[in-house]
Backbone atoms as SQL, in Angstrom:
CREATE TABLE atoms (id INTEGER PRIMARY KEY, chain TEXT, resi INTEGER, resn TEXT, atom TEXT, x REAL, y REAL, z REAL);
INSERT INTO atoms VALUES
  (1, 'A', 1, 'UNK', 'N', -30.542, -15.060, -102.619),
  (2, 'A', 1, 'UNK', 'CA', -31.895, -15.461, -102.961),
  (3, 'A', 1, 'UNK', 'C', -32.083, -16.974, -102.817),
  (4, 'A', 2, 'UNK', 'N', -30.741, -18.190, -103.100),
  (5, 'A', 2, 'UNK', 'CA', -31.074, -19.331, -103.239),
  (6, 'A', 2, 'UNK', 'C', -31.861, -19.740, -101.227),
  (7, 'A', 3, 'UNK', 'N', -31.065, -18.899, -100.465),
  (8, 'A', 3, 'UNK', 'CA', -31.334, -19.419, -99.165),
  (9, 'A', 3, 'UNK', 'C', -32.485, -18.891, -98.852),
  (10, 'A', 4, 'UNK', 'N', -33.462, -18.384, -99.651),
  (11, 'A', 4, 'UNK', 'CA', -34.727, -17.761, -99.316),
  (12, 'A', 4, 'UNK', 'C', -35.102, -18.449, -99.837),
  (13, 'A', 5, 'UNK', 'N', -35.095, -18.700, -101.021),
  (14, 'A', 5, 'UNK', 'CA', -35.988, -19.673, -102.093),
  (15, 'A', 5, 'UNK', 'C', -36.019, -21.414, -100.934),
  (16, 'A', 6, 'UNK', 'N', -34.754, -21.591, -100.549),
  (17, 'A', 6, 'UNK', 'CA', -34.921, -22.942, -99.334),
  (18, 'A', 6, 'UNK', 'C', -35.383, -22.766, -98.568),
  (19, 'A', 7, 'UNK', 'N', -35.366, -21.530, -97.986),
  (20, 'A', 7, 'UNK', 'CA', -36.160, -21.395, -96.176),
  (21, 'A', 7, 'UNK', 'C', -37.993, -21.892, -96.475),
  (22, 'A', 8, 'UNK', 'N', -38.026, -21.470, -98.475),
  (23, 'A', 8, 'UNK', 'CA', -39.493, -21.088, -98.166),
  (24, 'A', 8, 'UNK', 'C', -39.790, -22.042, -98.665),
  (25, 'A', 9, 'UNK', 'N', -39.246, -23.194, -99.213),
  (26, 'A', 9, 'UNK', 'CA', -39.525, -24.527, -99.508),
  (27, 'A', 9, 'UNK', 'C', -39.922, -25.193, -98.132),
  (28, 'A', 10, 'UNK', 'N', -39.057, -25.290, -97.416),
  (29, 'A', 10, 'UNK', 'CA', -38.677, -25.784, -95.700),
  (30, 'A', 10, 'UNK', 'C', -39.976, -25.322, -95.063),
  (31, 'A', 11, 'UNK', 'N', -40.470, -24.320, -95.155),
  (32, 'A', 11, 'UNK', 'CA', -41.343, -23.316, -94.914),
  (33, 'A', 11, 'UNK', 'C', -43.246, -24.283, -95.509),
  (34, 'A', 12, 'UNK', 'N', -42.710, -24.245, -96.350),
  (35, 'A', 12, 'UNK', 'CA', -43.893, -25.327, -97.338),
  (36, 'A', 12, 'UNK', 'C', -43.843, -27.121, -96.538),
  (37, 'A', 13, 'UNK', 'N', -42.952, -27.433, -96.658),
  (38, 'A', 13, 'UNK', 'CA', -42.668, -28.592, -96.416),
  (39, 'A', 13, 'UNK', 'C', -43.305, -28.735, -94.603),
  (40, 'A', 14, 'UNK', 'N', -42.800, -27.743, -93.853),
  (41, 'A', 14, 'UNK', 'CA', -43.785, -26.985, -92.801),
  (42, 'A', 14, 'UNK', 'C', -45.074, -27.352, -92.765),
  (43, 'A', 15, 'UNK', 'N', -45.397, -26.451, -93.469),
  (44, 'A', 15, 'UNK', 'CA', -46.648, -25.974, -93.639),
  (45, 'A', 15, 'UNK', 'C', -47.738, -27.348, -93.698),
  (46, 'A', 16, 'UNK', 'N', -46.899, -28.659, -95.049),
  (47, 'A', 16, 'UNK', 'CA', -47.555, -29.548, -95.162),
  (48, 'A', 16, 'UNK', 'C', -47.524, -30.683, -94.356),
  (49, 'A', 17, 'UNK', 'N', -46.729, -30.676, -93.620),
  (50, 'A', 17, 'UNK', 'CA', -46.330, -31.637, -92.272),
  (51, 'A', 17, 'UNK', 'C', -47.349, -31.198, -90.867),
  (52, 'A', 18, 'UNK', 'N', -47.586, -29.694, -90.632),
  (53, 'A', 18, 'UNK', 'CA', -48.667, -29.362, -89.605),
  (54, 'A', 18, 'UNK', 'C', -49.958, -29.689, -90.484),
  (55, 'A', 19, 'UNK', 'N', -50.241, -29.530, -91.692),
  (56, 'A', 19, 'UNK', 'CA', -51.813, -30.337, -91.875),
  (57, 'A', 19, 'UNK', 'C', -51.635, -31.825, -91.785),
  (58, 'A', 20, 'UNK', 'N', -50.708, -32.442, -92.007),
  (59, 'A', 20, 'UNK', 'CA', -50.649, -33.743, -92.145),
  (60, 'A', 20, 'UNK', 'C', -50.926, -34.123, -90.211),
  (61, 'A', 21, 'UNK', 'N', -50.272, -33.717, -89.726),
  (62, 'A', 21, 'UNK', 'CA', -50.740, -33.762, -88.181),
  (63, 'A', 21, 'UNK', 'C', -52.226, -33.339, -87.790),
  (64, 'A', 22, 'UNK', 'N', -52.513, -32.649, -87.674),
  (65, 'A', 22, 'UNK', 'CA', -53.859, -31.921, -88.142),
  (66, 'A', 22, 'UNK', 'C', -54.953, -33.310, -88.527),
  (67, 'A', 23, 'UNK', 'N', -54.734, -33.010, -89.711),
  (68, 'A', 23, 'UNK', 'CA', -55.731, -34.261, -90.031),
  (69, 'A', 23, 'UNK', 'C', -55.256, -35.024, -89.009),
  (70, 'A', 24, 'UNK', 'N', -54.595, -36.272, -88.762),
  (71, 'A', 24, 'UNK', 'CA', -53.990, -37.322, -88.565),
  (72, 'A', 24, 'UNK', 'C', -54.716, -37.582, -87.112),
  (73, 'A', 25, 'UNK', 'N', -54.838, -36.370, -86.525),
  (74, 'A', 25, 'UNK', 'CA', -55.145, -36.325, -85.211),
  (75, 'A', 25, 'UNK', 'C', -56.885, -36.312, -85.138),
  (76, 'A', 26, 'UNK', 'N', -57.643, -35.166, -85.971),
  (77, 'A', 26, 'UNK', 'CA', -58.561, -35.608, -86.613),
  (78, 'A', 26, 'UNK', 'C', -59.324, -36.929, -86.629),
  (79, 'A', 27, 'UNK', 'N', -58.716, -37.914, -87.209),
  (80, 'A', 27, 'UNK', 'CA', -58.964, -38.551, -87.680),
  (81, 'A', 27, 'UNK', 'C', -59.047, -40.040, -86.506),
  (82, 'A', 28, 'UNK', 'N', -58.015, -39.618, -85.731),
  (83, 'A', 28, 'UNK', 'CA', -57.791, -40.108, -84.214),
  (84, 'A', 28, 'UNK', 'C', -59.079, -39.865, -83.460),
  (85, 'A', 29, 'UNK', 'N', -59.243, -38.929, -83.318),
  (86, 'A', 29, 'UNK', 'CA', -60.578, -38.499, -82.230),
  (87, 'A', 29, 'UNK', 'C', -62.023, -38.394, -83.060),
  (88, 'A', 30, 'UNK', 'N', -62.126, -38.526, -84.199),
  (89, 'A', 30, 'UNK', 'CA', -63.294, -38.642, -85.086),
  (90, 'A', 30, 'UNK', 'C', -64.222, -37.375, -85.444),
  (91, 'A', 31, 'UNK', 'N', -62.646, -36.364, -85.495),
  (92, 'A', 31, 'UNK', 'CA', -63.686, -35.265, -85.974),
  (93, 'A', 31, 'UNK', 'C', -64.058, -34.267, -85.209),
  (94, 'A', 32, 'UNK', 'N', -64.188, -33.374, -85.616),
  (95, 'A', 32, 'UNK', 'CA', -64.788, -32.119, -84.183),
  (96, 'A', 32, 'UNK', 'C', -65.785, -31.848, -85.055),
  (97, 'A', 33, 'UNK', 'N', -66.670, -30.626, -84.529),
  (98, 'A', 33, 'UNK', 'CA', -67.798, -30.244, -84.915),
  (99, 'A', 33, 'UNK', 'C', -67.920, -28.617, -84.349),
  (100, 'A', 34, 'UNK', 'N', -67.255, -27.444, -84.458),
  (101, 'A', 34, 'UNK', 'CA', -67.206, -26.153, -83.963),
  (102, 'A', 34, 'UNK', 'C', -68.380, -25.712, -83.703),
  (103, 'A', 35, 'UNK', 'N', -68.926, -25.753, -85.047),
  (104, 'A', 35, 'UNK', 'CA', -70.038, -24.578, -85.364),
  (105, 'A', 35, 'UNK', 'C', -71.596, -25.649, -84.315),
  (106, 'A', 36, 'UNK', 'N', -71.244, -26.861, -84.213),
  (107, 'A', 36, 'UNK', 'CA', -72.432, -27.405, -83.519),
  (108, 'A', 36, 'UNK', 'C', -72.256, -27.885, -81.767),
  (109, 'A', 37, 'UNK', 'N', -70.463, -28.024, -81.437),
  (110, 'A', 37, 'UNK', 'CA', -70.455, -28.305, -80.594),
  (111, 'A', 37, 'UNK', 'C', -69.584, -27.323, -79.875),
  (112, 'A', 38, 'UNK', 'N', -69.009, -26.221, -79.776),
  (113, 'A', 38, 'UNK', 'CA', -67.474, -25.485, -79.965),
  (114, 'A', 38, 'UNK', 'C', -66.979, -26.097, -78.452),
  (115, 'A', 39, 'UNK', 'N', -67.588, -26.402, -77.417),
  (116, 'A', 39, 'UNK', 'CA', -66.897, -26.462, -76.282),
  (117, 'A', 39, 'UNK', 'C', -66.451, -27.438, -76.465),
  (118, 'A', 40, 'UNK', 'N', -66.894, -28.790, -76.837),
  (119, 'A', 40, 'UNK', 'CA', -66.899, -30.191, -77.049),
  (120, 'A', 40, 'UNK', 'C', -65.597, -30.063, -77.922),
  (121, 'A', 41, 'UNK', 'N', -65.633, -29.503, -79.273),
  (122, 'A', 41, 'UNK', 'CA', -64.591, -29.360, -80.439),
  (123, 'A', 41, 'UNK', 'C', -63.744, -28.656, -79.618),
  (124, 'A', 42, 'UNK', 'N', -63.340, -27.266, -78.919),
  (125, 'A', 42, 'UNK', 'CA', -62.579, -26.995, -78.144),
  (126, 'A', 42, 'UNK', 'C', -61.466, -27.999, -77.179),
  (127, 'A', 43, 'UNK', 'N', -62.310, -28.547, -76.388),
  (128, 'A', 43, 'UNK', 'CA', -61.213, -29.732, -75.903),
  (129, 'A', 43, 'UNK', 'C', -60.859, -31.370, -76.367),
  (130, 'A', 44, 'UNK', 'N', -61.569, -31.480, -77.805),
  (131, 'A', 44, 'UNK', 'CA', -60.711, -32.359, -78.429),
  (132, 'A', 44, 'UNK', 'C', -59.665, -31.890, -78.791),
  (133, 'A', 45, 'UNK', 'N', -59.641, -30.722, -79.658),
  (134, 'A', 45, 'UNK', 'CA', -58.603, -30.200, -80.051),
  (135, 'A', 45, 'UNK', 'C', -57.384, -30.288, -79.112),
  (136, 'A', 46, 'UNK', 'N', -57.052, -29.241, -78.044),
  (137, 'A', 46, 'UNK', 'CA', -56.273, -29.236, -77.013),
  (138, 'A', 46, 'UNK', 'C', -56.276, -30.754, -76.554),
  (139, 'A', 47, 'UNK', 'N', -56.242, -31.591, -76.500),
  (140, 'A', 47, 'UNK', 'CA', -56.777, -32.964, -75.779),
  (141, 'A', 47, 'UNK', 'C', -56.045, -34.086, -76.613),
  (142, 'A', 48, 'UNK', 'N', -55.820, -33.275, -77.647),
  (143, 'A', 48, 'UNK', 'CA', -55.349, -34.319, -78.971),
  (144, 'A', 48, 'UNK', 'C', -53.858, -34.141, -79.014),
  (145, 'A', 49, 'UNK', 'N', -52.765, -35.276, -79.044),
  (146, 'A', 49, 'UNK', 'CA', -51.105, -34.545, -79.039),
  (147, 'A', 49, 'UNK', 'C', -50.909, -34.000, -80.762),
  (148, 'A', 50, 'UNK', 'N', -51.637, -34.702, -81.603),
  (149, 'A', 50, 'UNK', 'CA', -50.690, -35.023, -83.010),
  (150, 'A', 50, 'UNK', 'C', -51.956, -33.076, -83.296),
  (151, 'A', 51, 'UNK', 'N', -52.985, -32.788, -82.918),
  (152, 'A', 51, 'UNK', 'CA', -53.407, -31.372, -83.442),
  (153, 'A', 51, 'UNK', 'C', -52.545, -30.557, -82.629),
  (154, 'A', 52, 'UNK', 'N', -52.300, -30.329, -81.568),
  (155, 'A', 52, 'UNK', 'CA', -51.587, -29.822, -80.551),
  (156, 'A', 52, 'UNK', 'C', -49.718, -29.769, -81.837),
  (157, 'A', 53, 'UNK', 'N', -49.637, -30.728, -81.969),
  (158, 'A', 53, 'UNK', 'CA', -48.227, -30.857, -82.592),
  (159, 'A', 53, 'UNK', 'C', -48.279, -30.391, -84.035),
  (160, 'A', 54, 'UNK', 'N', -49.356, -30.583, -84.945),
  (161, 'A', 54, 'UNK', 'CA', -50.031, -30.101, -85.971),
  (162, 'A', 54, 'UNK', 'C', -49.970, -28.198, -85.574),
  (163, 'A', 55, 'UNK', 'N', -50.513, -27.780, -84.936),
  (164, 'A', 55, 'UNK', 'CA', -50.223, -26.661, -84.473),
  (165, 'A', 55, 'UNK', 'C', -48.937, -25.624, -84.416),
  (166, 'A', 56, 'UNK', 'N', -48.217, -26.662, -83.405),
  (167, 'A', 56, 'UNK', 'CA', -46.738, -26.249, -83.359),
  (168, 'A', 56, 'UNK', 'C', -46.212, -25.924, -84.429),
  (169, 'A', 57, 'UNK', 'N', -46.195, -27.044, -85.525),
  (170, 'A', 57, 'UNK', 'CA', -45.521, -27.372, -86.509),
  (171, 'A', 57, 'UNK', 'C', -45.892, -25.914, -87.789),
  (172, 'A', 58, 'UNK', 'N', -47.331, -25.968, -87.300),
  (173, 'A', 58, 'UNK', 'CA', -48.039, -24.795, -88.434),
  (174, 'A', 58, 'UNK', 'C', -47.454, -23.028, -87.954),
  (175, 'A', 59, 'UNK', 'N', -47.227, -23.071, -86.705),
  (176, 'A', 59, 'UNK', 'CA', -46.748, -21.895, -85.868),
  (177, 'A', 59, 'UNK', 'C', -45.587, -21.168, -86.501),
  (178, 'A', 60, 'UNK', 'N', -44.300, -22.760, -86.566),
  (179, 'A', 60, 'UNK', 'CA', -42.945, -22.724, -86.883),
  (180, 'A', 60, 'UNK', 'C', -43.048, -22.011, -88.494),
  (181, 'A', 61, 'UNK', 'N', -43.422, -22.525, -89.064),
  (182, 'A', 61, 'UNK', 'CA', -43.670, -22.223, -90.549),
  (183, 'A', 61, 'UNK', 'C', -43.858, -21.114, -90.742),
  (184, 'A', 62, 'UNK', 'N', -44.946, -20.493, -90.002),
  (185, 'A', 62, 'UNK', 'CA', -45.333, -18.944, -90.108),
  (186, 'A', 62, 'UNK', 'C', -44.636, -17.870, -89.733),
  (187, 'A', 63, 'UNK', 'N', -44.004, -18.533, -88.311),
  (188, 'A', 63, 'UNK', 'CA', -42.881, -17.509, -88.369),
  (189, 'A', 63, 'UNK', 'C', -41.931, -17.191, -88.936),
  (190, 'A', 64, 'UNK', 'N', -41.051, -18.695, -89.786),
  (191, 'A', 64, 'UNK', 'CA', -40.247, -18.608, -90.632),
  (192, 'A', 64, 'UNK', 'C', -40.616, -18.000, -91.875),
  (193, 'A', 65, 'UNK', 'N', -41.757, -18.222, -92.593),
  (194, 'A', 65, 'UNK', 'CA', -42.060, -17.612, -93.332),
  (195, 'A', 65, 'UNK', 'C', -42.106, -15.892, -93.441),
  (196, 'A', 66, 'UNK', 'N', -42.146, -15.251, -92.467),
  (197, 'A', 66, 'UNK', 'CA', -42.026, -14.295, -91.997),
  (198, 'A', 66, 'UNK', 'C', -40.331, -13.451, -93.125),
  (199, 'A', 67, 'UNK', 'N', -39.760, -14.096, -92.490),
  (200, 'A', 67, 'UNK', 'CA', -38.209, -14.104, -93.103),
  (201, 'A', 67, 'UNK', 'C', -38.324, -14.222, -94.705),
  (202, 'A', 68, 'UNK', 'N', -39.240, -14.915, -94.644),
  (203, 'A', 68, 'UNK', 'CA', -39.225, -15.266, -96.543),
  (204, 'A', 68, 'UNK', 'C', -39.682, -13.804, -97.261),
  (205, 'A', 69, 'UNK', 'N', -40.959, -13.816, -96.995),
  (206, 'A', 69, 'UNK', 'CA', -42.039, -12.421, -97.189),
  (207, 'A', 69, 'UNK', 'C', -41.174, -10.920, -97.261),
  (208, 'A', 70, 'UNK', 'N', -40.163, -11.250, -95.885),
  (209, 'A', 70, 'UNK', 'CA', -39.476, -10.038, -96.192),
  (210, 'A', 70, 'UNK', 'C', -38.093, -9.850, -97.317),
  (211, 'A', 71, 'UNK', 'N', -37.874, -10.900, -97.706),
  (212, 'A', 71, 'UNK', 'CA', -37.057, -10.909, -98.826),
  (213, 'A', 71, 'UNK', 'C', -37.558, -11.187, -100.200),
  (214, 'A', 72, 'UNK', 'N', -38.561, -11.705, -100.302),
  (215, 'A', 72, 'UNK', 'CA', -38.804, -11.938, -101.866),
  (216, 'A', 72, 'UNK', 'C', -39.908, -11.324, -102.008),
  (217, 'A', 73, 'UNK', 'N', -40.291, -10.850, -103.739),
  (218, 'A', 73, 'UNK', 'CA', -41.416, -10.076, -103.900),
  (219, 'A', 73, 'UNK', 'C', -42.751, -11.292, -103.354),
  (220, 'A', 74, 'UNK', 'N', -43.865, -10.435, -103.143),
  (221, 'A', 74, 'UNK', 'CA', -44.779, -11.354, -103.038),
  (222, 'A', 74, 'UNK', 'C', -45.415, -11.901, -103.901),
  (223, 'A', 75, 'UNK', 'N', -45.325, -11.158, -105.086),
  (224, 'A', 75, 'UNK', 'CA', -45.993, -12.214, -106.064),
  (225, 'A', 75, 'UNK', 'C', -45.000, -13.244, -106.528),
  (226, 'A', 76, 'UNK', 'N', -44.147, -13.015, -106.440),
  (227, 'A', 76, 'UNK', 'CA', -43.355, -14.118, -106.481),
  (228, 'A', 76, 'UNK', 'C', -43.335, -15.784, -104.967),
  (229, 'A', 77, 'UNK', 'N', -42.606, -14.528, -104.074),
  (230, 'A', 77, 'UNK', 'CA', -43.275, -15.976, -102.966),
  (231, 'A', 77, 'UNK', 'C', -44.592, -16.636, -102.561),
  (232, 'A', 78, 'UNK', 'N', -45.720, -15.893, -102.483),
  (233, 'A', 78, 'UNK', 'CA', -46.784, -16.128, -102.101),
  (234, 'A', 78, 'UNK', 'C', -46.890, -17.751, -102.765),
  (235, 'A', 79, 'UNK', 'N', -46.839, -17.312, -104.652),
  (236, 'A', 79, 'UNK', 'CA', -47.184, -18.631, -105.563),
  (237, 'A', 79, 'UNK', 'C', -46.493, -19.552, -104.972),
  (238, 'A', 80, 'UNK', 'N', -45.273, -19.791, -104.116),
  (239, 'A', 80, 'UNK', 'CA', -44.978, -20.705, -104.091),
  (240, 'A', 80, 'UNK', 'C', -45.862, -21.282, -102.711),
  (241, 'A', 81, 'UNK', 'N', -46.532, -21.180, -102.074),
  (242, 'A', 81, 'UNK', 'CA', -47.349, -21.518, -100.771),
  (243, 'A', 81, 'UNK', 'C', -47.959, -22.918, -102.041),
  (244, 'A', 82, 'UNK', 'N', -48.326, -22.916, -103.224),
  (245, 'A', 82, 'UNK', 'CA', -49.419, -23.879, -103.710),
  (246, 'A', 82, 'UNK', 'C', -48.325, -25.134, -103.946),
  (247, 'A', 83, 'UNK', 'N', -47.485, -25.221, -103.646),
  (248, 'A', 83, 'UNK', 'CA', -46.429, -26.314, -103.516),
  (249, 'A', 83, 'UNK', 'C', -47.205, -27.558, -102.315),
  (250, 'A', 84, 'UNK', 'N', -48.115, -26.383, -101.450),
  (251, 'A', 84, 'UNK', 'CA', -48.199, -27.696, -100.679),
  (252, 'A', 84, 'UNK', 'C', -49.268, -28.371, -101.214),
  (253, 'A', 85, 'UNK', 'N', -50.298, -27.886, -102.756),
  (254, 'A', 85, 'UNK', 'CA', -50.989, -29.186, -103.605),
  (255, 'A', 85, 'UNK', 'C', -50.184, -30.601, -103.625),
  (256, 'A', 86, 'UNK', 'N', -49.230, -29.549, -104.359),
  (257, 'A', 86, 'UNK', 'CA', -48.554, -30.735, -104.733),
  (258, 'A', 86, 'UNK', 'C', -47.887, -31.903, -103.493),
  (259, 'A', 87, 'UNK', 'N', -47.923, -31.837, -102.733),
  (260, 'A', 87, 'UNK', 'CA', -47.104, -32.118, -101.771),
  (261, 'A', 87, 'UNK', 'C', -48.208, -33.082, -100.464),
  (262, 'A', 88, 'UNK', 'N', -49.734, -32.188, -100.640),
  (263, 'A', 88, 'UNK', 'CA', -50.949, -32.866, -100.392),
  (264, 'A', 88, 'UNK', 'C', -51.393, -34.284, -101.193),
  (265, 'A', 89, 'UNK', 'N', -51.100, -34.068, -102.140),
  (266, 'A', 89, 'UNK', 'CA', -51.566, -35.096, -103.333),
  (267, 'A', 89, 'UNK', 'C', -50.728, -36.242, -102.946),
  (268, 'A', 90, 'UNK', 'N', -49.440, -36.132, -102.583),
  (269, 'A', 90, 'UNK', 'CA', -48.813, -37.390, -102.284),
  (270, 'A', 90, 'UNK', 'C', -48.988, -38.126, -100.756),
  (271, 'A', 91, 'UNK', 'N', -49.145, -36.994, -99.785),
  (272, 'A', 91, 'UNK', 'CA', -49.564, -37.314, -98.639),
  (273, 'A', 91, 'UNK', 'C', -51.002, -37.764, -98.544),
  (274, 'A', 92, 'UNK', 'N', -51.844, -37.123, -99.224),
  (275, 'A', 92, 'UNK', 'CA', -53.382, -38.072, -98.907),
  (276, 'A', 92, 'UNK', 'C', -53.091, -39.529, -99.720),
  (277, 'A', 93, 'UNK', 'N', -52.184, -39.775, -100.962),
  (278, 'A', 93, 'UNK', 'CA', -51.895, -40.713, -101.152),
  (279, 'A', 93, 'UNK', 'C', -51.724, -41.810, -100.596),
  (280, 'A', 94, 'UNK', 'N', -50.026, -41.366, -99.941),
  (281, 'A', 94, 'UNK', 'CA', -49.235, -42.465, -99.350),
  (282, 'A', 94, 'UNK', 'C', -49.449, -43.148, -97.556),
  (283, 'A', 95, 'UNK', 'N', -49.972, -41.584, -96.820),
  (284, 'A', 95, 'UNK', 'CA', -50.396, -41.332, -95.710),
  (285, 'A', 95, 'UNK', 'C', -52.146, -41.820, -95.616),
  (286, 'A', 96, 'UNK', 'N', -52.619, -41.267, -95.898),
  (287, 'A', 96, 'UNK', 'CA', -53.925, -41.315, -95.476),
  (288, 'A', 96, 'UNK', 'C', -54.581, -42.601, -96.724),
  (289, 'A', 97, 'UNK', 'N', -53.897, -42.974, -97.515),
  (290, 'A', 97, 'UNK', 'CA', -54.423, -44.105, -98.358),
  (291, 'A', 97, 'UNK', 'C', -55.950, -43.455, -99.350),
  (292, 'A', 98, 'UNK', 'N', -55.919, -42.288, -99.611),
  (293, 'A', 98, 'UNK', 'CA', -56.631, -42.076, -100.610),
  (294, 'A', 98, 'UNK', 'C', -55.941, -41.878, -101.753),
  (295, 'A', 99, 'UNK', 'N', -57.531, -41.979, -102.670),
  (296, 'A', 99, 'UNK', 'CA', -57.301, -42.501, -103.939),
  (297, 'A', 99, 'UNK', 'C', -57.037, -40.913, -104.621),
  (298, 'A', 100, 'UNK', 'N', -56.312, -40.911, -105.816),
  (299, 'A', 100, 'UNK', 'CA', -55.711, -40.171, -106.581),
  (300, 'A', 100, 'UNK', 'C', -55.752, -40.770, -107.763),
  (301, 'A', 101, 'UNK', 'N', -56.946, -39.543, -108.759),
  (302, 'A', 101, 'UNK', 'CA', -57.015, -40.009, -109.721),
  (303, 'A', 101, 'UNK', 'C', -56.433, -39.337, -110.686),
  (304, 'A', 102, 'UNK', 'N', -56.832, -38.996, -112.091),
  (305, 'A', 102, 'UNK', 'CA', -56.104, -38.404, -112.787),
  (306, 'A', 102, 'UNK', 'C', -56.097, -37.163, -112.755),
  (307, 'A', 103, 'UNK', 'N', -57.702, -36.415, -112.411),
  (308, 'A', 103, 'UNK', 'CA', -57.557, -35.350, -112.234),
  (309, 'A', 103, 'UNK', 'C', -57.091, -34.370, -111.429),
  (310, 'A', 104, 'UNK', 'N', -56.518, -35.121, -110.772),
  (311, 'A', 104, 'UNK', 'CA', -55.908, -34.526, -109.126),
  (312, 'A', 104, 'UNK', 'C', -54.210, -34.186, -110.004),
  (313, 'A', 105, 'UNK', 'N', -54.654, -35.515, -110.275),
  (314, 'A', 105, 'UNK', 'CA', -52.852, -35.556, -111.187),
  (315, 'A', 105, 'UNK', 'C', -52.738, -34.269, -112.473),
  (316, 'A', 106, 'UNK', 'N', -53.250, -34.415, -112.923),
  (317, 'A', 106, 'UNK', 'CA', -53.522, -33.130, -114.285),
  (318, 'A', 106, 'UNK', 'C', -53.431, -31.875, -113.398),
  (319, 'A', 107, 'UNK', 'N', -54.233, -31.500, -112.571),
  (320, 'A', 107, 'UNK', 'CA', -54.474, -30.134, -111.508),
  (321, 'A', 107, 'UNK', 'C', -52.757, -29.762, -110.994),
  (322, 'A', 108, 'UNK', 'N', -52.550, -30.846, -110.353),
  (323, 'A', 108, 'UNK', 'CA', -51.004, -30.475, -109.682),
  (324, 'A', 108, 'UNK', 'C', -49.685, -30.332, -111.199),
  (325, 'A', 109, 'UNK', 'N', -49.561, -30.813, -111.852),
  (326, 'A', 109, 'UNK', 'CA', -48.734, -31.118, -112.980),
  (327, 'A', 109, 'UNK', 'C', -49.266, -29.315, -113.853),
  (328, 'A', 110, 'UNK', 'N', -50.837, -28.935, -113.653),
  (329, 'A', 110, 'UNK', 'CA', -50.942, -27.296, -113.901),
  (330, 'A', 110, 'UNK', 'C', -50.158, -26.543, -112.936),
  (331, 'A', 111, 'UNK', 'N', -50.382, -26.665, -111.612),
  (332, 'A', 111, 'UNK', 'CA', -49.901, -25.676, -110.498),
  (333, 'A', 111, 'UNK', 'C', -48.162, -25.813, -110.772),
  (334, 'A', 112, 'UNK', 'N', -47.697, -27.160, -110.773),
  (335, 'A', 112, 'UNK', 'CA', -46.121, -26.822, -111.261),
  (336, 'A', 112, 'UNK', 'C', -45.886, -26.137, -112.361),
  (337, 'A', 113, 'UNK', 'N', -46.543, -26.190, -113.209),
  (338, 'A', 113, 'UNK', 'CA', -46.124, -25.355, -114.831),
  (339, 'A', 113, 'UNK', 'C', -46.506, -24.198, -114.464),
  (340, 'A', 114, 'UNK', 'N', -47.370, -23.800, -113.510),
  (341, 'A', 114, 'UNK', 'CA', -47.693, -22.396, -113.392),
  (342, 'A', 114, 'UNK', 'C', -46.327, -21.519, -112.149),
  (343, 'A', 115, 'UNK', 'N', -45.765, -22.458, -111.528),
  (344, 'A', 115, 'UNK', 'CA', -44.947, -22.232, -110.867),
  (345, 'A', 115, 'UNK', 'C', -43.671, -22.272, -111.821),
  (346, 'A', 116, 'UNK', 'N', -43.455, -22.835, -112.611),
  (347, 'A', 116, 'UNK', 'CA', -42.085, -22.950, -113.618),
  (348, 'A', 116, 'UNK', 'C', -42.375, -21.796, -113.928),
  (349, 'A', 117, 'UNK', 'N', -43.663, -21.161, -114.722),
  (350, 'A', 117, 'UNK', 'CA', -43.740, -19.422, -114.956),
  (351, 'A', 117, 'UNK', 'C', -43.361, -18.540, -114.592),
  (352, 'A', 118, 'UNK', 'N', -43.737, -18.681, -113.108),
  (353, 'A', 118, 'UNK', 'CA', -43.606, -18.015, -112.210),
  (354, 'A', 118, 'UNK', 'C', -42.157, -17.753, -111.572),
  (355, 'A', 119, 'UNK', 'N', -41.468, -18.986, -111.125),
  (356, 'A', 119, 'UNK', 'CA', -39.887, -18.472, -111.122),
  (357, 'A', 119, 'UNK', 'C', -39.029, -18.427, -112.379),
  (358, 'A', 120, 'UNK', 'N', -39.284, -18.977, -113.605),
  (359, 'A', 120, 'UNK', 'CA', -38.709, -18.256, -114.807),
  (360, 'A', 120, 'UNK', 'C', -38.874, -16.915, -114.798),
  (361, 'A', 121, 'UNK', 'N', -39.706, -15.846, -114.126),
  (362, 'A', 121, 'UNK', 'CA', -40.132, -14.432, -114.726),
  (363, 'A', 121, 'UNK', 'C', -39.046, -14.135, -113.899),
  (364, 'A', 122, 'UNK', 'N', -38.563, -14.806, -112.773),
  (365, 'A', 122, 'UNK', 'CA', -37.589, -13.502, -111.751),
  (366, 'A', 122, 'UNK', 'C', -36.379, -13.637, -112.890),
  (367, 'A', 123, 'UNK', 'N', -35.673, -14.473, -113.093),
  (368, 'A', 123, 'UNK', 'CA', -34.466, -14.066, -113.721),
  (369, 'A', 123, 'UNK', 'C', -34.351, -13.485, -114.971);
């Protein structure tokens, strides 16, 4: 179980590294607009390396995750997907230079205690 419980951390850590690209790239090209432009938003996207790599990165995760899903219950693994709050909160922080206030801080400091619940119940 411990090497499932890591794959699906790794898996998270994944997960929050393809949005961090994602945005990043975003933020590079100034944004798409689907629902008003989709062809236009279409080839920024593709056009962009760090969404393109954002992608990849989100791909890898899912498949690995795959492996997780089939070993642990799901109510058990699923909860852990909200790891990447926590894990967001420091990246819009440190990365993207937004502000983090308390309530962001209070919210994530809930989702861990709700996660301490949550893997206290397996054993």
């Amino acid at each position: 179980m411990f090497r499932t419980v890591t794959l699906g951390i790794f898996c998270i850590l994944l997960l929050s590294a393809g949005q961090t690209s994602l945005k990043y790239g975003l933020l590079r090209v100034g944004g798409v607009s689907v629902l008003e432009a989709p062809a236009a938003a279409i080839g920024k996207v593709f056009s962009t390396p760090y969404i393109v790599l954002g992608f990849i990165i989100y791909g890898i995760s899912a498949v690995l995750w795959l492996d997780v899903l089939s070993r642990l219950d799901f109510s058990f693994a699923f909860p852990m997907v909200s790891l990447t709050y926590v894990f967001s909160l420091f990246i819009g922080r440190w990365v993207f230079g937004e502000q983090v206030n308390a309530s962001r801080v209070i919210g994530v400091l809930l989702i861990c205690a709700g996660l301490f619940f949550i893997i206290r119940s397996r054993t």
